[in-house]
C-alpha positions in Angstrom: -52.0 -20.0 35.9 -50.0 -19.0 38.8 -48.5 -15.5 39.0 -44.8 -15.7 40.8 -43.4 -13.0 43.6 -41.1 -12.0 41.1 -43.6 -11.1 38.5 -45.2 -8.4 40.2 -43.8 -4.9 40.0 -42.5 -3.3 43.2 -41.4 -0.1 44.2 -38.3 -0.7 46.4 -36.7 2.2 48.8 -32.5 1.0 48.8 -30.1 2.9 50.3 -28.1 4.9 48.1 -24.4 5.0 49.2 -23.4 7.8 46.4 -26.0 10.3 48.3 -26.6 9.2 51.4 -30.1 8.6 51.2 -33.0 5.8 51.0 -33.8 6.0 46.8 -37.5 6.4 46.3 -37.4 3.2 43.6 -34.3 1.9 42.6 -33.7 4.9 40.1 -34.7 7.4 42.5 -37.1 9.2 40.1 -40.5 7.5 41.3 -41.8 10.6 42.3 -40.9 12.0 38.9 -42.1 9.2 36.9 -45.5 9.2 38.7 -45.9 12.9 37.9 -45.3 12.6 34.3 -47.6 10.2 34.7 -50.4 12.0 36.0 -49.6 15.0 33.5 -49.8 12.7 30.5 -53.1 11.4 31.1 -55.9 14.3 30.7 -58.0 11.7 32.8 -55.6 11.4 36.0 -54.6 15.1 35.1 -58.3 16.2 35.9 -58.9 13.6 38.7 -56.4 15.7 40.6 -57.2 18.8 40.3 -61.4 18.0 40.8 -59.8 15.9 44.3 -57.3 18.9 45.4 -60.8 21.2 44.8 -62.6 19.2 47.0 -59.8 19.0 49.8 -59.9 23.1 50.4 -64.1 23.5 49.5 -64.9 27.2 48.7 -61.7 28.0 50.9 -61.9 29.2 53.9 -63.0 32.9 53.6 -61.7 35.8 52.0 -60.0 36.8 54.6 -58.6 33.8 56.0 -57.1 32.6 52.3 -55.3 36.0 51.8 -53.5 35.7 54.9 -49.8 36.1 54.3 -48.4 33.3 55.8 -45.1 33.3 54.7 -43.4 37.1 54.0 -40.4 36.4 52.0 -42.6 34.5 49.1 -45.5 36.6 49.7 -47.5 33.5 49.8 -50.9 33.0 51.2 -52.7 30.7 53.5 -55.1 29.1 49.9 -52.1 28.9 48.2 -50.3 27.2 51.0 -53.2 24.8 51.4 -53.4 24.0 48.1 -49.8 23.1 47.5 -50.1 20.4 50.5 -53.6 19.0 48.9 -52.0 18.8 45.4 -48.8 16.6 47.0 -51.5 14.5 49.1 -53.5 13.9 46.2 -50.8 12.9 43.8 -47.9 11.8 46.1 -49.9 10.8 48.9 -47.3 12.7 51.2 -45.7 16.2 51.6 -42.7 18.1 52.9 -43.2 21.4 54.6 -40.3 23.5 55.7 -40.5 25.4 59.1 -38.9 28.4 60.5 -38.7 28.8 64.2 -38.0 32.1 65.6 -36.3 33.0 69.0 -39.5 32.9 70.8 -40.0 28.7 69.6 -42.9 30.2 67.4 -43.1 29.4 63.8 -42.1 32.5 61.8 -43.3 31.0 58.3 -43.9 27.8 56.2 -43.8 26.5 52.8 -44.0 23.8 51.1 -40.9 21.9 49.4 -41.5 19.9 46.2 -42.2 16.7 46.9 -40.0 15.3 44.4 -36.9 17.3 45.8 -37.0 15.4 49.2 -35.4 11.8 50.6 -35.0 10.5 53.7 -31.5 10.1 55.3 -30.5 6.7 57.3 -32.8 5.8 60.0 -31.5 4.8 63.9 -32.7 2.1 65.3 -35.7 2.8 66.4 -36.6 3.7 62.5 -36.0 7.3 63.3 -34.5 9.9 60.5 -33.2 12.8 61.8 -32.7 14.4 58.5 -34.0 15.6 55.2 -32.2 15.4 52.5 -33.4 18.2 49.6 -32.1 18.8 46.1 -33.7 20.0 42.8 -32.2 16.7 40.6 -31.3 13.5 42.2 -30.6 11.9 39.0 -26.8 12.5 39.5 -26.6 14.7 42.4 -23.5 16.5 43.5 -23.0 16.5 47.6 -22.6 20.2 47.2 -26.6 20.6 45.7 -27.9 18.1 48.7 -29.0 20.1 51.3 -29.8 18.6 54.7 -32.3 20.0 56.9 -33.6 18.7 60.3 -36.7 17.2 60.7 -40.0 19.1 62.5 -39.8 19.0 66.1 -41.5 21.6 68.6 -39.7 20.9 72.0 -37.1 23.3 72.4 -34.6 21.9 73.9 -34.1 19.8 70.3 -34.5 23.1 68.6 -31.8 24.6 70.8 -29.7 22.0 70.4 -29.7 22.1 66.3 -29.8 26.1 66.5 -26.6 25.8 68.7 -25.0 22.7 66.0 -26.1 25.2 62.7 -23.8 28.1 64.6 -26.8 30.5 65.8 -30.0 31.4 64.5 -28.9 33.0 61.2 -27.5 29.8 60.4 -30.0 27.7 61.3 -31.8 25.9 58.2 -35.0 25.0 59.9 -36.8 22.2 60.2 -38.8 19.6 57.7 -42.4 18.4 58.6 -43.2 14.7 56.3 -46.6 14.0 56.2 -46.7 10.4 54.7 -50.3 8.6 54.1 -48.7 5.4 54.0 -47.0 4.9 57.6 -45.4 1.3 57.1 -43.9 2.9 54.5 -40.6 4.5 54.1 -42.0 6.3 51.1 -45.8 6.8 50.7 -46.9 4.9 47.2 -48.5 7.5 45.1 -51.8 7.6 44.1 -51.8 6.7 40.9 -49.3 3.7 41.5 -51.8 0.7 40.9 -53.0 2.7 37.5 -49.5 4.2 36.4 -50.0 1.2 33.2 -53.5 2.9 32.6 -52.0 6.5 32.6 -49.4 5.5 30.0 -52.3 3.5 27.9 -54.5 6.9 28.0 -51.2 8.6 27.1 -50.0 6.4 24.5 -53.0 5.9 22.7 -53.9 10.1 22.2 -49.9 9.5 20.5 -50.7 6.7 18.1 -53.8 8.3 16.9 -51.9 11.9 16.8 -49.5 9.8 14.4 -51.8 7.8 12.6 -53.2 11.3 11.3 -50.2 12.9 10.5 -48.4 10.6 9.2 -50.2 7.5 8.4 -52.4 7.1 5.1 -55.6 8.0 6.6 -57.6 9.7 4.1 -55.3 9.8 1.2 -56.9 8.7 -1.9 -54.8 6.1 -4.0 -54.8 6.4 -8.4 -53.4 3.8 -9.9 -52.6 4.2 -14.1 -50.9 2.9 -16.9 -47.3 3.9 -17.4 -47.4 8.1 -18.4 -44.3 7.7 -19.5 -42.9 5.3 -22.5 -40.1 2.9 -22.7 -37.2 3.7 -25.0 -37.0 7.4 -24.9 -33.3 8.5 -24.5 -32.8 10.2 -20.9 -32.0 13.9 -20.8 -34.3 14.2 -24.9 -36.3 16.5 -25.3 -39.2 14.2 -25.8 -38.7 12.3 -22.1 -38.8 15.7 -20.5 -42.3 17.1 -22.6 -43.4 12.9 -21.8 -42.8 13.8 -17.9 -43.7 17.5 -17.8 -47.0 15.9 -18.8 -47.4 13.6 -16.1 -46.8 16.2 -13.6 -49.5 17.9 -15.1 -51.8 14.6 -15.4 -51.1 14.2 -11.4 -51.5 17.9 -10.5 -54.9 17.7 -12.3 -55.9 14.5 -10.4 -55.0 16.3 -6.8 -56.7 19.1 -7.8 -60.0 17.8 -8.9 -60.0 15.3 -6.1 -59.8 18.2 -3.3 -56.4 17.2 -1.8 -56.0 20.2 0.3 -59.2 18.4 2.4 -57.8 15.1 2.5 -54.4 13.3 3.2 -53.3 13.5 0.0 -52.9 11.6 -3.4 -50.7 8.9 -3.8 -49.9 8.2 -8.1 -48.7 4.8 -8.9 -48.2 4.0 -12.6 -48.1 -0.1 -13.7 -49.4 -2.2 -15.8 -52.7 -3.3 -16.2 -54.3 -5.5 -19.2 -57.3 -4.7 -20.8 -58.2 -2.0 -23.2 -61.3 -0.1 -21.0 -60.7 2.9 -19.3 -61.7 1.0 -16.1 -58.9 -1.2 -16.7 -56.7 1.6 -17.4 -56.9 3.7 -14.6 -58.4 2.7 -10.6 -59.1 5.3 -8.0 -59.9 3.8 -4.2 -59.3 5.5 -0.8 -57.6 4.6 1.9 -59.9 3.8 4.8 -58.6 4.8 8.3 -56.9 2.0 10.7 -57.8 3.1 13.9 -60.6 0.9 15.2 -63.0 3.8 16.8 -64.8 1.3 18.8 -61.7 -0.6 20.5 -60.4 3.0 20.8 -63.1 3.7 22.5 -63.5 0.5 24.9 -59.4 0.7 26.1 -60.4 4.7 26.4 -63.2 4.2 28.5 -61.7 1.2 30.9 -58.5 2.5 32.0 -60.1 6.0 32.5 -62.7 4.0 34.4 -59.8 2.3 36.5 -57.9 5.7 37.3 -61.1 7.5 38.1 -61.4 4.8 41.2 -57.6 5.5 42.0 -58.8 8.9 42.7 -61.1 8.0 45.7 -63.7 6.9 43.5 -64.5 10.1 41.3 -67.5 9.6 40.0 -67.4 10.2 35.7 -70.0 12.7 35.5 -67.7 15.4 38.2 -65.6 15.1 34.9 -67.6 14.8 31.7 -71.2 16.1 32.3 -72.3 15.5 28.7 -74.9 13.5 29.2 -78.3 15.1 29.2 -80.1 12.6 31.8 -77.4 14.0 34.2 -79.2 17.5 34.3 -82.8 16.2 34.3 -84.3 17.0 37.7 -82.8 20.3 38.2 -79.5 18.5 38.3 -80.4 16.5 41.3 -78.2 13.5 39.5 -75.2 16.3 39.6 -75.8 16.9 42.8 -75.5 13.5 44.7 -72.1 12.9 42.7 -70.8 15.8 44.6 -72.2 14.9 48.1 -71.1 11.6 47.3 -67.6 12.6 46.6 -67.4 15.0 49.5 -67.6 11.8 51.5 -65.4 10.0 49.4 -62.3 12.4 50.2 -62.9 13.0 54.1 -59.6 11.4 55.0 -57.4 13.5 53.1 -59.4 16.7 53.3 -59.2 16.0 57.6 -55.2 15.6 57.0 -54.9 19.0 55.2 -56.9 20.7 58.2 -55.2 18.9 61.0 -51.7 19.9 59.3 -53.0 23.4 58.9 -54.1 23.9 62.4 -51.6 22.8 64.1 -48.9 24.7 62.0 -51.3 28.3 62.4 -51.5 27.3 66.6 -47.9 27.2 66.9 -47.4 30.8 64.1 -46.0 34.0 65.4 -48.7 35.5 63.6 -52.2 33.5 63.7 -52.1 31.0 67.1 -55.8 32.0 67.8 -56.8 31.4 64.2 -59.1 27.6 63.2 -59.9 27.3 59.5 -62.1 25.0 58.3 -62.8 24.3 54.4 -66.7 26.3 53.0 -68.4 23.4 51.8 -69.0 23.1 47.7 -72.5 22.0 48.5 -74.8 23.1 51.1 -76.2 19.9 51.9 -72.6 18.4 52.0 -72.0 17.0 55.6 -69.8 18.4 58.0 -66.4 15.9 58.5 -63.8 17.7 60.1 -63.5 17.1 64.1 -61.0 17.6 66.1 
């Protein structure tokens, strides 16, 4: 079997005349798409959040994570870090704004959704001088695109766009892209080679949800003879006392059969030859559909599959159920975190580079170096500069 170019899904970056922009995907929603993603999937859902824990550690000291780092959304230096290590983690990339003051120091930074940003047309050396932000880019209007310059420290450039913007309290800023994936336009997010495992965990919680509500799971089926006879003139009194007393006959079935702690009961009335009672009336119940054990295989493989798109989580950092895990003081728990700790060096490094260099070049904090408190003692030390 041979699998063709054009078979294989890929995301593609056009240019998009009616904004002005390179589309992430040829809707411009992948960002989008691969959030929904992760949010519909309690397994990619949890990935990220243990990964993003183990990018900032313990934190980085009281006093260091309360730091106000940026006045105007009172925001601090933890929850600053951990807005860029949620993007890394899911997008694999991250938009910070910057504000420059008169002195070229950096009054404040925050970061900008990640799925509010594009990139405007390159030069030709592959350069972008702009980012474009807006809240939809479904149907954007040119009025809700903003475009902001992007990070550079010398000052001439910074002059140069404060002077364009029409002085310093017109000037926007400027937008630092951090992008994991540097031959790309676009980094590919992190969940991109599982996003069909996402939507199979997703799907699968829905057709089970479904099969229980609305399916015939549990209901219990009673089939008997006609209640009501042939021949009796509609609207008579005798077809209405013949009915009234199948209601009752079917009421006293649900309620001796405990219906309020099953599906339900389902009458059907028809014919059946034969004069004994077991030919005149059947009970049987309606057996579930959902195959537990194929649930269970497709459940465990594709959360198997997105636990490796998250560096490699190791199972029991999520579900620690099983007993052998805790047996030698939790030594078992203990090497999946070390081992983990290793597995997202990269990233965690990124954060703290980006981090650093932004504090160096504050208003506020250039003397101050943070550095991540390790979730486990024994837990070796990876940052360097």
């Amino acid at each position: 079997m041979r699998t063709l170019l054009i078979d294989v899904w890929k995301r593609l970056t056009p240019w998009s005349k009616s904004a002005d922009v390179y589309a992430n995907d040829t809707d411009n929603a992948y960002p989008e798409r691969m959030d929904r993603l992760i949010n519909n999937s309690v397994t990619a859902k949890s990935a990220a959040a243990i990964m993003v824990q183990y990018l900032l550690g313990k934190g980085f000291g009281a006093e260091n994570d309360n730091l106000i780092i940026n006045k105007s959304k009172n925001l601090k230096l933890i929850d600053f870090a951990d807005d860029i290590a949620d993007d890394l983690v899911k997008q694999r990339g991250v938009f910070i704004h910057i504000n420059w003051n008169a002195l070229y120091k950096i009054a404040d930074f925050s970061v900008i959704p990640y799925e509010w940003c594009r990139i405007v047309r390159t030069d030709s050396n592959d350069y972008a001088g702009k980012v474009a932000v807006c809240k939809d880019w479904l149907k954007p209007k040119r009025s809700d695109i903003q475009l902001i310059d992007v990070f550079n420290p010398r000052k001439k450039v910074i002059d140069a766009q404060v002077e364009k913007a029409g002085g310093w309290e017109h000037y926007k800023g400027q937008v630092l892209f951090i992008n994991m994936d540097t031959k790309l336009l676009y980094p590919l997010s992190r969940v991109d080679s599982v996003a069909d495992d996402c939507d199979s965990e997703a799907q699968a919680a829905i057709y089970k949800n479904r099969l229980l509500r609305k399916g015939f799971f549990g209901n219990t089926l009673v089939v008997t003879r006609p209640l009501v006879g042939e021949g009796l003139e509609p609207g008579s009194h005798a077809l209405q006392e013949a009915e009234s007393e199948r209601e009752k006959f079917q009421q006293a079935l649900k309620d001796s059969l405990g219906a309020e702690n099953t599906g339900g009961v389902l009458c059907l009335e028809m014919d059946f030859a034969g004069e004994k009672l077991d030919d005149a009336i059947l009970v049987k119940q309606i057996e579930s559909k959902i195959d537990d054990k194929l649930f269970n295989y497709t459940e465990t493989s594709v959360r198997e599959n997105i636990l490796v798109a998250f560096n490699n989580l190791p199972a029991g950092l999520i579900k620690t159920n099983e007993p052998s895990l805790f047996g030698n003081s939790g030594e078992a728990i203990r090497e999946m975190k070390r081992t983990y700790w290793e597995n997202t060096t990269k990233e965690r490094n990124l954060l703290i580079t980006v981090l650093n260099q932004l504090l160096q070049q504050s208003q506020d904090y250039p003397s101050l170096k943070v550095e991540p408190l390790k979730l486990i003692d024994d837990a070796a030390t990876d940052y360097t500069e």
